[in-house]
N, C-alpha and C positions, 0 to 999 in steps of 0.2 A: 387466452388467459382463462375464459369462464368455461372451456373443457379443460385445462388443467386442474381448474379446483374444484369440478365437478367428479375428476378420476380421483385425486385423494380424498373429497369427501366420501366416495366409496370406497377404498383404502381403509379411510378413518375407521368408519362403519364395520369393515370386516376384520379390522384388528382390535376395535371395540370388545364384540362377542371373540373375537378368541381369547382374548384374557382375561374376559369376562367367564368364559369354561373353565381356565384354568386357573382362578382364584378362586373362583367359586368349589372347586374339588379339592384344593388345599385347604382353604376355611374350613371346610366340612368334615376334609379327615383328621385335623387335629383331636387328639386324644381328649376325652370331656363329658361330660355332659348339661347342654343347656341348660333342659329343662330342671333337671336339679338342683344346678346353680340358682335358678330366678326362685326357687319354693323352699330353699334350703334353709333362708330368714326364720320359716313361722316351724320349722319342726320343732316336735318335743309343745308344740304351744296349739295342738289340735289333734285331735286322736288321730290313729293310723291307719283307719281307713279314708278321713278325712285327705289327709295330708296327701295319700295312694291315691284321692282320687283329680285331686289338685294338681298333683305330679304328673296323670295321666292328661289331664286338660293340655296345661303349658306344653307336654308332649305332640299335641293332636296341635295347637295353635304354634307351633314353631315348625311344624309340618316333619317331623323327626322321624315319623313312621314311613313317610313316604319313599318312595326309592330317588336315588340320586338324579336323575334327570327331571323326574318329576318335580322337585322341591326345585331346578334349575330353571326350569319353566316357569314355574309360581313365580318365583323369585324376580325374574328378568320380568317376566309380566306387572310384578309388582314397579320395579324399578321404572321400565318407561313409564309408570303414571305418573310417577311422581309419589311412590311410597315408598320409604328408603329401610323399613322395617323398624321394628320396634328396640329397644334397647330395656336388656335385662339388668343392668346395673344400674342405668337410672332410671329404669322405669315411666318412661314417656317415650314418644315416635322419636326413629332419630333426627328426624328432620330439626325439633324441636332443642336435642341435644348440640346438634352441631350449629347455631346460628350463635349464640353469644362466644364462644370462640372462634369462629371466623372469621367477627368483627374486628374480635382485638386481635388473630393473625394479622390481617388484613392493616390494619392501625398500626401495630407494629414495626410488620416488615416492609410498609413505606417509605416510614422514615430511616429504617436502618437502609434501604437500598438509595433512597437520593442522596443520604448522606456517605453512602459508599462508592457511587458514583461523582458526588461532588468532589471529594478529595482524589481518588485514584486517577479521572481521567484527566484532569489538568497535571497531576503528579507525575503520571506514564507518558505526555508529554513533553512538558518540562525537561525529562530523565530521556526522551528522546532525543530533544536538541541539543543536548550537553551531556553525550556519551562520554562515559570514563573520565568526567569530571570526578575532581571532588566529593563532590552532593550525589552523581549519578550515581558513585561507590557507595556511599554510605546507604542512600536505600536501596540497593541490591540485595545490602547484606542484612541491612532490616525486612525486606521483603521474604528475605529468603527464612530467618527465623519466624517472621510471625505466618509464614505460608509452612511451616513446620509443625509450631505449638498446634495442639488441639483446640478446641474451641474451649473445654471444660475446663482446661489450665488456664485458658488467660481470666474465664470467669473466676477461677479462685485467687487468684492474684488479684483482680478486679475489686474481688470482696474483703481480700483479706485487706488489703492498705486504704478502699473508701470508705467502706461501711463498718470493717473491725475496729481500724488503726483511729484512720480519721473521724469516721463515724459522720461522713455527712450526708449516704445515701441509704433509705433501707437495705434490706437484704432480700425480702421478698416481699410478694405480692404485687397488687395493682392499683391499691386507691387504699387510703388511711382507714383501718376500721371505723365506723359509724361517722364517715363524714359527712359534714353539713353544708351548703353553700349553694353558689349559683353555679351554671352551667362554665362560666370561666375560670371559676376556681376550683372547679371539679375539674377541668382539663390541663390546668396548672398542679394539680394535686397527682392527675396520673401520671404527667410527664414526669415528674420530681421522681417518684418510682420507678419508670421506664428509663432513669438515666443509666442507670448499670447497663443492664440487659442490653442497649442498643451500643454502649460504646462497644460491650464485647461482640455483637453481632459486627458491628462495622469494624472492628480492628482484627477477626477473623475473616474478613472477606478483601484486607487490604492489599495482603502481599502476592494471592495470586490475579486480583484483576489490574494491580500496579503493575506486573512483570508482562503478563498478558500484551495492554495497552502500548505500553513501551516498545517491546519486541515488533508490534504492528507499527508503529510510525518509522523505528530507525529502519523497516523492509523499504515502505514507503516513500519516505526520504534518500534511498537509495535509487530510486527512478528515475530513469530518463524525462520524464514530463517533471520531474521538478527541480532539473536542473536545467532547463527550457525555460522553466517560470522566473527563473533566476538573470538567466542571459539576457532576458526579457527585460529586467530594472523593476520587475516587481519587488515591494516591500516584502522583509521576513514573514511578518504576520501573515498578509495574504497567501504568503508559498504554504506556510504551516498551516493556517488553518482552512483556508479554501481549497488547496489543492491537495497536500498531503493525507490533512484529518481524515477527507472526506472518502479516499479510497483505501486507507488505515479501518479504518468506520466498518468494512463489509466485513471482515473477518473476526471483529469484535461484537458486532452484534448481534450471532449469537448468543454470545454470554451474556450480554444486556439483557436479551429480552429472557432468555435464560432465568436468570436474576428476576425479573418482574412475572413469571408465570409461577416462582419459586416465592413468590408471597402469599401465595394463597394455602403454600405449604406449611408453613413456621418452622420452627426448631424443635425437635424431641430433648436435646441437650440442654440449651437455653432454657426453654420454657420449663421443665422439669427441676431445675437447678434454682432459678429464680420464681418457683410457681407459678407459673403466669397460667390461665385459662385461656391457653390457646389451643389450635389444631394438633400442635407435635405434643403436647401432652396428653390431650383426649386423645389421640389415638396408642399413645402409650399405657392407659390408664383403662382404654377397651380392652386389648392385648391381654395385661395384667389381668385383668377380671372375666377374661372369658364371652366379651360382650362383643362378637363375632359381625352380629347387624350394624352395629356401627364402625370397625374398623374396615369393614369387604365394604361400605357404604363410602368412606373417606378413599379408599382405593381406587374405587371406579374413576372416583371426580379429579384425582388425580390422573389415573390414562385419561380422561377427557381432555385435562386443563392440557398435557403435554404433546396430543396427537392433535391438537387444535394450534396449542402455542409453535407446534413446525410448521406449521400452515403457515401459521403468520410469519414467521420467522422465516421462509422461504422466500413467501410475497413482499417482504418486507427489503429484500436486497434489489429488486428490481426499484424503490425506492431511492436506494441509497446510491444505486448504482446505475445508470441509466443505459450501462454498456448491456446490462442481465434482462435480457428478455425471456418470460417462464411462460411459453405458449406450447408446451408436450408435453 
């Protein structure tokens, strides 16, 4: 086991810096200019050698003159200390940008994932043991539309019948302006906000991890070892959920943990549609303005979270599964 996680933490490491080269030379060749961009605010408001020589600074500190490999080096150099580079749109370290959207990603998509997990996997299920019921039919065929809709249609329908029609949830933001209170009624005040944004996050993520689920128990339920448990005089429950669930389980979690490495990512759609100050909008909002340090700074921590999250998600089946030994 500890030389197999020893050879993909070298793996990790060497697919790290490759796409660490290769976003790093896409970043850089996008058409632009930085330094312009951050000095563009005070033109016309400093004479023009002033402004030529400010232009040259931000030039020499964004390291622009340097040749490509060189600025790759700084750059990575910078990055393992733990400097993630400065940001020209908001003007502070990104480090500094990215932490109060992280939080509320992170806040977020907790709740929308237990609550999409709480319903789909008793649901897919349920929908296993009572194939081509009734009820199994009816949500196939709801699975199969809401695993259809996009995410941004069900938010406008979302908004248009609770917050237009009925008007009982905002439309956006995250806390009431100039609210006052304590620490519980500040976190009852954000939920009241966050009720949209999460129903639509979690009724986008229902219909393909209901079908998912589903598909893995009726394989499961198919097995000789649980019609063994049966012949046996064991109870329904115990077949289903101790024996079936549990090797149903391997091929779904995946997507589970999937799903929970996918919170530190947010929504670009969501959050952009319901303003939320989260991840998928700051880096939508880098993007948009040109602010390069921080969206190649959100990239990275994304290959980390995902070349890390298979880690786990490999090691993670010999858990589940006691048959899965991972010692090569």
């Amino acid at each position: 086991m500890l030389r197999y996680i020893g050879k993909r933490i070298v793996y990790i490491i060497g697919v790290f810096f490759l796409i660490s080269i290769i976003m790093f030379t896409i970043y850089n060749s996008i058409p632009g200019d930085r330094a312009l961009t951050q000095v563009a605010p005070i033109k016309g408001k400093v004479s023009a050698e002033t402004f030529d020589k400010m232009y040259q600074d931000a030039r020499e500190k964004l390291g622009l003159d340097d040749p490509l490999p060189v600025r790759y080096v700084k750059w990575m150099g910078n990055l393992l200390t733990g400097d993630l580079g400065y940001s020209t749109y908001y003007r502070q370290d990104v480090v500094e940008v990215m932490k109060t959207p992280m939080m509320n990603t992170v806040f977020i998509n907790i709740f929308a994932t237990i609550l999409a997990l709480g319903i789909t996997i008793p649901l897919g299920i349920f929908c296993a043991v009572r194939k081509f019921s009734k009820f199994d039919n009816i949500v196939q065929v709801l699975t199969i539309v809401g695993y259809s809709v996009p995410a941004f249609v069900i938010g406008l329908i979302f908004i248009y019948i609770f917050a237009v029609k009925l008007g009982w949830f905002p439309v956006s933001g995250m806390n009431s302006p100039n609210f006052q209170g304590n620490a519980w009624e500040a976190f009852l005040d954000r939920m009241y906000h966050l009720v949209l944004p999460l129903a639509v996050m979690t009724c986008a993520a229902l219909g393909g991890m209901t079908r998912y689920v589903r598909a893995a128990m009726i394989d499961a339920l198919r097995m000789d070892y649980v019609r063994t448990a049966r012949a046996k005089g064991l109870k329904e429950k115990v077949v289903i959920y101790s024996h079936a669930w549990r090797n149903a389980l391997l091929p779904v979690i995946t997507l589970i943990f999937g799903w929970f490495i996918g919170i530190f990512g947010g929504s670009i759609i969501v959050e952009q549609m319901f303003q939320l100050n989260g991840m998928g909008r700051l880096y939508w909002v880098a993007l948009m303005n040109q602010d390069y340090d921080v969206a190649l700074a959100m990239q990275m921590f994304y290959v980390i979270l995902s070349l890390v999250g298979n880690l786990i998600i490999d090691l993670s089946y010999g858990i589940v599964d006691p048959r899965v030994r991972i010692n090569k």
